[in-house]
C-alpha positions in Angstrom: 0.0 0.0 0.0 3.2 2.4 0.7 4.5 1.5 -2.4 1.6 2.1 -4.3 0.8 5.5 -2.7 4.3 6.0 -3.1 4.4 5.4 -7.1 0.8 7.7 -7.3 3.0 10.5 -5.7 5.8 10.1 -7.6 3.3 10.0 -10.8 1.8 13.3 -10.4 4.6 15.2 -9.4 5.9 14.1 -13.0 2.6 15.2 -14.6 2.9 18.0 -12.9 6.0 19.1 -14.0 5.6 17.9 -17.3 2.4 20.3 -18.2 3.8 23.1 -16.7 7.0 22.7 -18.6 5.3 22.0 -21.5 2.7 25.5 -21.3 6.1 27.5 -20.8 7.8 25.5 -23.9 4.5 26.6 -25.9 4.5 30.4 -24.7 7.7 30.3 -26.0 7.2 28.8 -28.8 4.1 31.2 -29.6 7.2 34.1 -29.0 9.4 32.3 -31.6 6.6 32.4 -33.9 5.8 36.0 -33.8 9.3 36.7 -33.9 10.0 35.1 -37.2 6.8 36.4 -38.9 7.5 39.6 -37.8 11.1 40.0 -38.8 10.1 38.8 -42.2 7.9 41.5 -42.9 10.4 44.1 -42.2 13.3 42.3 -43.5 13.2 38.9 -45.5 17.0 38.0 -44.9 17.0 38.3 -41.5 14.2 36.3 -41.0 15.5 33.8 -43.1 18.6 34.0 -41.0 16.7 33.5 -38.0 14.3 30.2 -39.1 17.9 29.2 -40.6 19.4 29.2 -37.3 16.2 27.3 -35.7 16.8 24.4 -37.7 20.5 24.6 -37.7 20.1 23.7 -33.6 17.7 20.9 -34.2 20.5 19.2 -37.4 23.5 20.7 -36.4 23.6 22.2 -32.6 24.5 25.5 -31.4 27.6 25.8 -33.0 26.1 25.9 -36.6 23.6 27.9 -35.0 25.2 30.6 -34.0 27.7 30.4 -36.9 24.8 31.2 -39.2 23.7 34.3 -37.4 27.6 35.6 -37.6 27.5 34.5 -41.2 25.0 37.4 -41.8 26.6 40.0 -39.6 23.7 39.7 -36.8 25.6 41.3 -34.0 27.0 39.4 -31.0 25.0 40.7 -28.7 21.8 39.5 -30.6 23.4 36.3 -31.7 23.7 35.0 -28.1 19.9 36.2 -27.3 18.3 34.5 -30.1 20.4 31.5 -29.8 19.9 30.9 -25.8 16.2 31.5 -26.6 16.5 28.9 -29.1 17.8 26.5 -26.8 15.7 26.9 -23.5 13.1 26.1 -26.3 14.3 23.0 -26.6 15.2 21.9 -23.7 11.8 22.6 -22.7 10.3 20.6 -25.1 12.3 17.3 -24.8 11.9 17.9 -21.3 8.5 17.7 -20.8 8.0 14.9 -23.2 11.0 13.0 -21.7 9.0 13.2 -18.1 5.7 12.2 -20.2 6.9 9.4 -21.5 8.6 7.8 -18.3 4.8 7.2 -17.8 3.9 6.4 -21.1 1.5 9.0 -21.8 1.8 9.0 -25.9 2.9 6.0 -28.6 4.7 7.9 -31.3 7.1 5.5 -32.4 9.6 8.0 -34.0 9.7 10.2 -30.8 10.4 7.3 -28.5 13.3 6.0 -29.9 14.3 9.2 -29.6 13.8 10.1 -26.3 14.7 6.3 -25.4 18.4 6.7 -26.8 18.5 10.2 -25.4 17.8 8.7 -22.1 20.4 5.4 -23.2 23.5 7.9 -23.3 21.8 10.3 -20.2 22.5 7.0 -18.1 25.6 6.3 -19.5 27.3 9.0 -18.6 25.0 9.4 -15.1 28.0 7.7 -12.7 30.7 9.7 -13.7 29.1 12.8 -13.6 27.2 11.7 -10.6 31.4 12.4 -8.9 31.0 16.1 -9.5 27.4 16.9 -9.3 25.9 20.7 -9.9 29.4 22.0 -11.6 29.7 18.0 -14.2 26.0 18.8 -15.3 27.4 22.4 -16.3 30.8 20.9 -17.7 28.9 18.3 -19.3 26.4 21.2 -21.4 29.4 23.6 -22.1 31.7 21.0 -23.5 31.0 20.7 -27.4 30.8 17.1 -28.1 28.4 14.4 -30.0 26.5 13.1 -27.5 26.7 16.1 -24.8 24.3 19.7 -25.1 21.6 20.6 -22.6 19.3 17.5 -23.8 21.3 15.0 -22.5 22.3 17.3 -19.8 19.1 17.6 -17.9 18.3 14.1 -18.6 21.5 13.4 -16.5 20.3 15.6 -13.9 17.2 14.2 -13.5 18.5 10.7 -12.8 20.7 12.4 -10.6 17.8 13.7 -8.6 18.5 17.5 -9.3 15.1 19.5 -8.4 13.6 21.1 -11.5 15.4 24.8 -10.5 18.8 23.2 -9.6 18.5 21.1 -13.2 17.9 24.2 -15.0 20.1 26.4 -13.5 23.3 24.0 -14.3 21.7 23.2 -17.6 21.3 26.8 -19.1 24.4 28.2 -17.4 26.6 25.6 -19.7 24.6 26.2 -22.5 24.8 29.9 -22.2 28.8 29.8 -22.0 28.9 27.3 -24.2 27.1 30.1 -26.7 28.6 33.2 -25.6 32.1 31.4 -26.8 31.0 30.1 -29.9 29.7 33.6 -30.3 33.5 35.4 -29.5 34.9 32.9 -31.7 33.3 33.2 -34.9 33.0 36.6 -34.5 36.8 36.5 -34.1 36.9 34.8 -37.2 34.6 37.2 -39.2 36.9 40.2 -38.0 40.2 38.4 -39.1 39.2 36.5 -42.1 38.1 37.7 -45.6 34.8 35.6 -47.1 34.0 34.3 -43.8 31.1 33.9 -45.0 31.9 30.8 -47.2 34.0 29.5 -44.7 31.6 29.4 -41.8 29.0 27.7 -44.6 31.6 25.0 -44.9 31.9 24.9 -41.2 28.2 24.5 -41.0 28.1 21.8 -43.2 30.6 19.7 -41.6 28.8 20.4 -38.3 25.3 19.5 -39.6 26.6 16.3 -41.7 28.4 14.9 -38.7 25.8 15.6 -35.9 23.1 14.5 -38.1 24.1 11.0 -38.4 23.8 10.9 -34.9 20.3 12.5 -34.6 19.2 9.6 -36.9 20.6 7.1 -35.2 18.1 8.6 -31.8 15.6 8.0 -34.2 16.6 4.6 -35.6 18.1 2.8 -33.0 16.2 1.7 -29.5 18.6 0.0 -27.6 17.5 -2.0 -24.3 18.7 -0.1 -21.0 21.2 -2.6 -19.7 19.7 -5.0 -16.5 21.4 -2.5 -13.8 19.6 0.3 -15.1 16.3 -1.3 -15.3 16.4 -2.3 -12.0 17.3 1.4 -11.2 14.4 2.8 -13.0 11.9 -0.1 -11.5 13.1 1.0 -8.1 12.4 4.9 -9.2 8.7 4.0 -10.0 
């Protein structure tokens, strides 16, 4: 009876969290939207530059993201707005459907594998971030690698048992720094090198094409949790 009581707890403090994440992931979505519309009508390459960008963090991560905006002399100050913005967006997004479907609340086939390999390299990596808690969630975000970004991140923190505040806070701080340098550097770059703009394209490119592959495979593959972890997650429930 405990345990049951227990599990119903545990259940709708997920929920909870979950459709409150997901209303703020929609308001800000909703933002996004109006942004884009409205900077077309005033000026079509910029909002080009902008939806660009969008996608460029979904198929490529931040780094092609914020490339793109330096590409077309958005300045830096901007560039690191828009592309944090981009990015709590995100986060919020796989967030809340990460916490929905611990509890199976949808069946999109496509979007579980997803969020089931997401989770797969979250728990990988859980133990030996687990050593340096609050500042290895923030290293982890910050450091530009495949399988690292503030996804991942706040997956990790979760099975860390971070509260939602602690979570974010680590999360967007890594991701902000992590965005702020991109920023500086290709900034640096368009300051110092002539057609920078066909150099960061190729940049991009490389960025997108190697990232992508593993994007797909989140999509493709659903490997099984190995036994330990099972247990682990049986025992969270």
């Amino acid at each position: 009876m405990k345990h049951m009581e227990t599990k119903i707890n545990s259940k709708f403090v997920l929920d909870s969290q979950a459709k409150k994440i997901m209303v703020w992931a929609f308001m800000l979505f909703y933002i996004f939207l109006a942004i884009i519309g409205y900077t077309f009508s005033i000026n079509g390459v910029l909002g080009r530059t902008l939806l660009g960008a969008f996608f460029a963090h979904i198929f490529g991560g931040r780094a092609a993201g914020v490339g793109l905006c330096i590409a077309f002399d958005m300045n830096i100050f901007k560039t690191i707005s828009y592309n944090m913005f981009i990015e709590v967006l995100i986060v919020l997004f796989s967030y809340a459907f990460f916490l929905l479907s611990l509890d199976h609340y949808f069946n999109l086939k496509h979007l579980n594998k997803a969020l089931k390999n997401a989770e797969k390299n979250a728990l990988k990596y859980r133990h030996v971030i687990s050593r340096y808690g609050w500042i290895g969630i923030f290293m982890f975000v910050m450091i530009p690698l495949p399988v690292t970004g503030p996804v991942v991140g706040s997956f990790i923190a979760y099975f860390l048992n971070f509260n939602l505040k602690k979570n974010f806070i680590a999360v967007f701080s890594g991701t902000l720094v992590a965005i702020i340098a991109w920023s500086f550097f290709f900034n640096f770059l368009s300051d110092h090198l002539t057609k920078i703009q066909g150099i960061l394209a190729v940049i991009m490119i490389v960025i997108v094409v190697y990232f992508a592959k593993h994007i797909k495979n989140w999509f493709s593959k659903n490997e099984e949790m190995v036994p330990e972890e099972s247990q682990n997650e049986e025992k969270r429930n």
